[in-house]
Short mmCIF file of the C-alpha atoms (twelve columns), coordinates in Angstrom:
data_MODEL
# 
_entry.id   MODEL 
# 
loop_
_atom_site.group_PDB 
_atom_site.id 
_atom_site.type_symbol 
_atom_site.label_atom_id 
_atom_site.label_alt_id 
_atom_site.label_comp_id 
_atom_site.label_asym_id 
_atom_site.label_seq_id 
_atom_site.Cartn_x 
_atom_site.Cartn_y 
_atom_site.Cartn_z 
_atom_site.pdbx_PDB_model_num 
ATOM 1   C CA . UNK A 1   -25.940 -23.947 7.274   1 
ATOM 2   C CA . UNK A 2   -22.264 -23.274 6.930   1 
ATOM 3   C CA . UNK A 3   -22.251 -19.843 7.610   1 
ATOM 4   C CA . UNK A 4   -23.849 -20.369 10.412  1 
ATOM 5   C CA . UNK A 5   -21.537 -22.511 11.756  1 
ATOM 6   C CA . UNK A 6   -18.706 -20.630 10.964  1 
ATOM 7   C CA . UNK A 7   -20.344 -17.813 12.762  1 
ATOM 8   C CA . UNK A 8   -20.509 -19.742 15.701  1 
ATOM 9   C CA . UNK A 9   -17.027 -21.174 15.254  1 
ATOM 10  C CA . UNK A 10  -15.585 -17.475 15.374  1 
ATOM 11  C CA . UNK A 11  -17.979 -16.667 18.195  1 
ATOM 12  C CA . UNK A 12  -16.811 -19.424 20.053  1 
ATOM 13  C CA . UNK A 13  -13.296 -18.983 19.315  1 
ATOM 14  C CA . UNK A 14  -12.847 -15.329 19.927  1 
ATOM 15  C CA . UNK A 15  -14.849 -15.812 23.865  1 
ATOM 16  C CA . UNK A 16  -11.712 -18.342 24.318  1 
ATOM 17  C CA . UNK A 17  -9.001  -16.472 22.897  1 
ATOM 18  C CA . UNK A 18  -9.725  -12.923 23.895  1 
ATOM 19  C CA . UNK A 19  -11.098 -11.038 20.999  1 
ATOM 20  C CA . UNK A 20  -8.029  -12.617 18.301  1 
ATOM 21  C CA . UNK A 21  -11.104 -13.949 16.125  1 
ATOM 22  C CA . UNK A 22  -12.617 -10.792 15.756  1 
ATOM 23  C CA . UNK A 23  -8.870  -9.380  14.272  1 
ATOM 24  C CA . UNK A 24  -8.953  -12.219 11.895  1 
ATOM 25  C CA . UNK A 25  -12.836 -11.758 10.876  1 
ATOM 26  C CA . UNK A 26  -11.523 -7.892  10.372  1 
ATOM 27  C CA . UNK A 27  -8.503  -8.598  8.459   1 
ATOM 28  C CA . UNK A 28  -10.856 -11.000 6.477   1 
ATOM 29  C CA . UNK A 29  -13.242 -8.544  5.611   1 
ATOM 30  C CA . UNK A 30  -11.035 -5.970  4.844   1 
ATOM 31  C CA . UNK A 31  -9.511  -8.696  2.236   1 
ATOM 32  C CA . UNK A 32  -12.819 -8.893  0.985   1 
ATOM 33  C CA . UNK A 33  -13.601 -5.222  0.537   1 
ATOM 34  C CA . UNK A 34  -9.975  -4.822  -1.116  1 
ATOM 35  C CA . UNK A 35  -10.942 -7.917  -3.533  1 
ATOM 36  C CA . UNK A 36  -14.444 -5.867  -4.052  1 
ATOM 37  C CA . UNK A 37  -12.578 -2.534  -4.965  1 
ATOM 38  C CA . UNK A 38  -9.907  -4.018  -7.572  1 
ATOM 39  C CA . UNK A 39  -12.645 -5.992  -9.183  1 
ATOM 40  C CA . UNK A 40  -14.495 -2.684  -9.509  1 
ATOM 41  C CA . UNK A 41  -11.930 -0.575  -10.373 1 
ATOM 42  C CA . UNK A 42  -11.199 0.087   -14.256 1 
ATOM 43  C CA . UNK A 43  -7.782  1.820   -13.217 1 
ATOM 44  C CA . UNK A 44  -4.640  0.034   -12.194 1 
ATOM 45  C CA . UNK A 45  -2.183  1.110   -10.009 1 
ATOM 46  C CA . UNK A 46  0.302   1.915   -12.625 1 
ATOM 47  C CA . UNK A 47  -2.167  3.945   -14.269 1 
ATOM 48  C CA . UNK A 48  -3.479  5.487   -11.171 1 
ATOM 49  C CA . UNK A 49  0.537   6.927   -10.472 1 
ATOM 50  C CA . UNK A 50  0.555   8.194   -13.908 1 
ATOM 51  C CA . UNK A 51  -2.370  10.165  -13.623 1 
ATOM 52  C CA . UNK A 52  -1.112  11.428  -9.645  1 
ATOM 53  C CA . UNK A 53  2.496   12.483  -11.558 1 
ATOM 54  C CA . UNK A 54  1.097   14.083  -14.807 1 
ATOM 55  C CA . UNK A 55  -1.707  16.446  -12.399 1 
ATOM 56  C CA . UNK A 56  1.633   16.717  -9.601  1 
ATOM 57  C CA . UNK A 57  5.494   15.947  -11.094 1 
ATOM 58  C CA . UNK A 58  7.308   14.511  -8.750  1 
ATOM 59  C CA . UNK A 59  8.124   11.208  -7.033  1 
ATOM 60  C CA . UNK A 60  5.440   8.853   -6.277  1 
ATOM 61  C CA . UNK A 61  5.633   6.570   -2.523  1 
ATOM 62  C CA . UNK A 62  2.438   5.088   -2.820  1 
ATOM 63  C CA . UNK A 63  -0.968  4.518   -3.901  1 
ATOM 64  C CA . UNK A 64  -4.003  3.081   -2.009  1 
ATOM 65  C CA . UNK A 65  -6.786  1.759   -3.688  1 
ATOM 66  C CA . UNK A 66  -9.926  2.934   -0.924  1 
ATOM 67  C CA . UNK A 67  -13.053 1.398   -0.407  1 
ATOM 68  C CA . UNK A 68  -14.579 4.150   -1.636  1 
ATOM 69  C CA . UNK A 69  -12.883 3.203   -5.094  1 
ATOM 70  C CA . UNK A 70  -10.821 6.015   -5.882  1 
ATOM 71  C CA . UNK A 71  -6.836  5.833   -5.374  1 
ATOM 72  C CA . UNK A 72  -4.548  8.050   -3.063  1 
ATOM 73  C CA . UNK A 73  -1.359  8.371   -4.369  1 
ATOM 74  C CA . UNK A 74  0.902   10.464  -1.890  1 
ATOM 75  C CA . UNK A 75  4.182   12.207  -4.100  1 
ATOM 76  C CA . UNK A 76  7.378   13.673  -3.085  1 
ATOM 77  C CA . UNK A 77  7.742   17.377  -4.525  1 
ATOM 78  C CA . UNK A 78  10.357  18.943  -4.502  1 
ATOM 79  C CA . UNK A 79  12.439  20.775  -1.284  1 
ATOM 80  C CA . UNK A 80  10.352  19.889  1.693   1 
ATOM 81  C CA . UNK A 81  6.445   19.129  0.108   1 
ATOM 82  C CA . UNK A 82  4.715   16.375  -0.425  1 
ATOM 83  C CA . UNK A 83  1.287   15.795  -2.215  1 
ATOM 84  C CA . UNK A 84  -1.579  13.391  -1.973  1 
ATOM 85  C CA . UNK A 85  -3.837  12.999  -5.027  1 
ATOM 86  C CA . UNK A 86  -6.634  11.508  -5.604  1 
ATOM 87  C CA . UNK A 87  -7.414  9.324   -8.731  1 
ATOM 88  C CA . UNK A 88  -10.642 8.246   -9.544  1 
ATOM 89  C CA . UNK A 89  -10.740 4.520   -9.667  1 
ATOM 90  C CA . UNK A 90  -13.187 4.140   -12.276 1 
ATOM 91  C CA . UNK A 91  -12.355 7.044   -14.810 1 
ATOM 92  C CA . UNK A 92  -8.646  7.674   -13.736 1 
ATOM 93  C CA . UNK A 93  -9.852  11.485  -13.641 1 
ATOM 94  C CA . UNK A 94  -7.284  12.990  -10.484 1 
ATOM 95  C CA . UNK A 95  -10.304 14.134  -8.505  1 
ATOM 96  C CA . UNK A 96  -7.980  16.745  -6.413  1 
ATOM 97  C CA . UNK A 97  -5.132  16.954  -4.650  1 
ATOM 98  C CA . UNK A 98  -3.747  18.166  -1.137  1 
ATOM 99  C CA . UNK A 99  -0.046  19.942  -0.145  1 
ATOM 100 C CA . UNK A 100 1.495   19.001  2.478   1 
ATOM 101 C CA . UNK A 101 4.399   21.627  3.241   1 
ATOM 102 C CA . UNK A 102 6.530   21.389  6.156   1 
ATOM 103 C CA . UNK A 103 6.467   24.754  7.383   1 
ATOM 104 C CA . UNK A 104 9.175   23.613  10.729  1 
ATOM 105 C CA . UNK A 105 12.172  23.272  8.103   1 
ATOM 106 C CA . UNK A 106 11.981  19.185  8.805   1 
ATOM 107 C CA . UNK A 107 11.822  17.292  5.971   1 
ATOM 108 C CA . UNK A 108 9.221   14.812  7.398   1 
ATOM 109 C CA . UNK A 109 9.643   12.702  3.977   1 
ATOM 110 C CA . UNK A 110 13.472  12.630  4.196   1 
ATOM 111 C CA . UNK A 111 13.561  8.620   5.252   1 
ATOM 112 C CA . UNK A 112 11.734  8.490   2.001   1 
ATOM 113 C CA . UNK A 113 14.354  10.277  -0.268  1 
ATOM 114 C CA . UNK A 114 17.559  8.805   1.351   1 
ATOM 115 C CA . UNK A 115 15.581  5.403   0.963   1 
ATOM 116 C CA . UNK A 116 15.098  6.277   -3.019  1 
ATOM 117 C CA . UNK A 117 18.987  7.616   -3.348  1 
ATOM 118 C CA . UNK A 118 20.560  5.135   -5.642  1 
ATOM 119 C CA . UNK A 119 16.968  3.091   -6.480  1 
ATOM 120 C CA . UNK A 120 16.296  1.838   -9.853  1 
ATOM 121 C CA . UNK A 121 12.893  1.037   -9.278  1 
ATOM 122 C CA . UNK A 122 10.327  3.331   -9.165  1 
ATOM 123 C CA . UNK A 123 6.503   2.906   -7.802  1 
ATOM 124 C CA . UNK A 124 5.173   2.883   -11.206 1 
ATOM 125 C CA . UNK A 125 7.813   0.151   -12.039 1 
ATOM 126 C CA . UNK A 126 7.240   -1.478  -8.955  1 
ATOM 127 C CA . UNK A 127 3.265   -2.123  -9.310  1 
ATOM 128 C CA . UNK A 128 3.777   -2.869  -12.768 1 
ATOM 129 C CA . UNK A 129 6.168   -5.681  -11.542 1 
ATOM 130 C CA . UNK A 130 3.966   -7.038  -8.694  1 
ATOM 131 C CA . UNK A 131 0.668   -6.646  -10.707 1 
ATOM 132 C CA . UNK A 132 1.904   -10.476 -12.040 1 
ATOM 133 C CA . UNK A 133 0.656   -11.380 -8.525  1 
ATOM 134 C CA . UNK A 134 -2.742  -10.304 -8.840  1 
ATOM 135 C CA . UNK A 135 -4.523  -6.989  -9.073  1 
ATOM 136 C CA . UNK A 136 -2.443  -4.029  -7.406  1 
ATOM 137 C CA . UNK A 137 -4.552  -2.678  -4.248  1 
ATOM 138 C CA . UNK A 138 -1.903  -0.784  -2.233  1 
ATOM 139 C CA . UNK A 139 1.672   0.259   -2.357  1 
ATOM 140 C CA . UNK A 140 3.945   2.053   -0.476  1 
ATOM 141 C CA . UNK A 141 8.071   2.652   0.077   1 
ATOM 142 C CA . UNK A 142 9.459   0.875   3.117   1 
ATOM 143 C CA . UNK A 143 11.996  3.425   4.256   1 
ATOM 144 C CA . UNK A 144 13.829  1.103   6.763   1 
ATOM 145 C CA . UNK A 145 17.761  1.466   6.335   1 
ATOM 146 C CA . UNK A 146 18.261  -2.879  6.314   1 
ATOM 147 C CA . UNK A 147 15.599  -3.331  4.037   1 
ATOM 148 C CA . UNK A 148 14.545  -0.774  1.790   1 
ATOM 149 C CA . UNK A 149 11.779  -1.911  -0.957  1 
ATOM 150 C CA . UNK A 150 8.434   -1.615  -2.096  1 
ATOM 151 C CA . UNK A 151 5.764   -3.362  0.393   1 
ATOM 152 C CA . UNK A 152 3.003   -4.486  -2.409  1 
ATOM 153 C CA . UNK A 153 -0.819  -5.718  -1.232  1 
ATOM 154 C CA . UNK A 154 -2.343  -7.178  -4.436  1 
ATOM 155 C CA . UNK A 155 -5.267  -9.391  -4.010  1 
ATOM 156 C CA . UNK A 156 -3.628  -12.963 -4.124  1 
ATOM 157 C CA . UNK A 157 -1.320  -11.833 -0.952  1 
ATOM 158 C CA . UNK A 158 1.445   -9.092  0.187   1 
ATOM 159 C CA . UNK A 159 4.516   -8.888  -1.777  1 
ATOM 160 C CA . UNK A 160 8.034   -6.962  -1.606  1 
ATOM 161 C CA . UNK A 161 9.340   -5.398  -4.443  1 
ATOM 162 C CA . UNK A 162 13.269  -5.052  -4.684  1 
ATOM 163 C CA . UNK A 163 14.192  -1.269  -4.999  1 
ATOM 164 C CA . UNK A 164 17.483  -2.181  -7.626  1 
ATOM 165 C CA . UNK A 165 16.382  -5.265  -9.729  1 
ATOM 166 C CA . UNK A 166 12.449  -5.089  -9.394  1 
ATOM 167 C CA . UNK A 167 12.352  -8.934  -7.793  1 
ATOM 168 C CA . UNK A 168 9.276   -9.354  -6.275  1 
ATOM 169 C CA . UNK A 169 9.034   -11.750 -3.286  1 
ATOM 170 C CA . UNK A 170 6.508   -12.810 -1.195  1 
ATOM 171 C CA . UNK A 171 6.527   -10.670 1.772   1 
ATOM 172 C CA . UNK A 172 8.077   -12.284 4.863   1 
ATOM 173 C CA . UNK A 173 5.991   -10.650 7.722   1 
ATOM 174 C CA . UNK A 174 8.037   -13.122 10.165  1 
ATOM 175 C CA . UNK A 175 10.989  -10.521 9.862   1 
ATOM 176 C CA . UNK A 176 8.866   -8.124  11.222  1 
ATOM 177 C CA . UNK A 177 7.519   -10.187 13.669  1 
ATOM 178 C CA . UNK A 178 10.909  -10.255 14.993  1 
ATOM 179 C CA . UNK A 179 12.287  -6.826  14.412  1 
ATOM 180 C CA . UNK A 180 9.229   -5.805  17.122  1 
ATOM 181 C CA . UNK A 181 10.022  -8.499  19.420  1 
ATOM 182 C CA . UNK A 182 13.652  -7.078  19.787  1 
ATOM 183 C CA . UNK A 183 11.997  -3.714  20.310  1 
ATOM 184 C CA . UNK A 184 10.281  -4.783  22.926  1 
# 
């Protein structure tokens, strides 16, 4: 009986507000599918970046844990190549791995490496720090000049992982509520 009136409820509401029920029934599945992979997965994110960097040295800037329970861990190389590898989530076997290689002479990823310049903490050390808040289902660098850190999705909530001392904060998404308001 409840989920049927929570069913309606959403029905009802998203009819009167334009469709904004159906982005919260999204985000709240895709919360529920991220729950579903981390329970099923046997490999953390720590472990998932140290099989990506053993199969492809270099500098890890974040790891995905997808539905389809494997993990995407995307690497700096070295001059202007990047990697993405892909760790099985249940074995930690790297299942392959794709090159990126800017072939312009931009370095597409160079936002990335000024953002890293002088950072103590790396991705490993940064899920390893946020896994205290809950299972570890996506991380990634946040290259933005002001604000530089590790944006951390575990499944108890989204977290922000300082790139010098490895504090981990709950992730304010009201700051970038209003850094796109002054864009627009």
């Amino acid at each position: 009986m409840k989920r049927i009136i929570v069913i309606a409820t959403v029905a009802a509401v998203a009819v009167a507000g334009g469709g904004t029920a159906i982005a919260l029934a999204d985000d709240a599945g895709d919360h529920r599918s991220e729950r579903a992979a981390a329970r099923d997965a046997k490999v953390t994110a720590v472990q998932a970046i140290d099989a990506a960097l053993k199969a492809q040295p270099g500098t890890a800037v974040s790891a995905d844990l997808d539905d389809d329970r494997s993990w995407e861990v995307d690497v700096l190389g070295t001059g202007t190549t990047s990697y993405t590898v892909h760790v099985d989530a249940g074995t930690g076997k790297v299942l392959g791995k794709e090159t990126d290689k800017d072939d312009d002479g931009r370095d597409d990823d160079a936002d990335e490496r000024r953002a890293l310049k002088g950072a103590s903490v790396d991705a490993r050390q940064a899920a390893e720090a946020a896994s205290a808040k809950g299972a570890v289902t996506s991380l990634s660098l946040d290259d933005d000049d002001r604000t530089a850190g590790w944006d951390v999705e575990t499944v108890n909530g989204d977290w922000r992982v300082d790139l010098r001392t490895a504090a981990v904060t709950a992730d304010d998404d009201r700051d970038d509520d209003r850094d796109d308001a002054d864009e627009d």
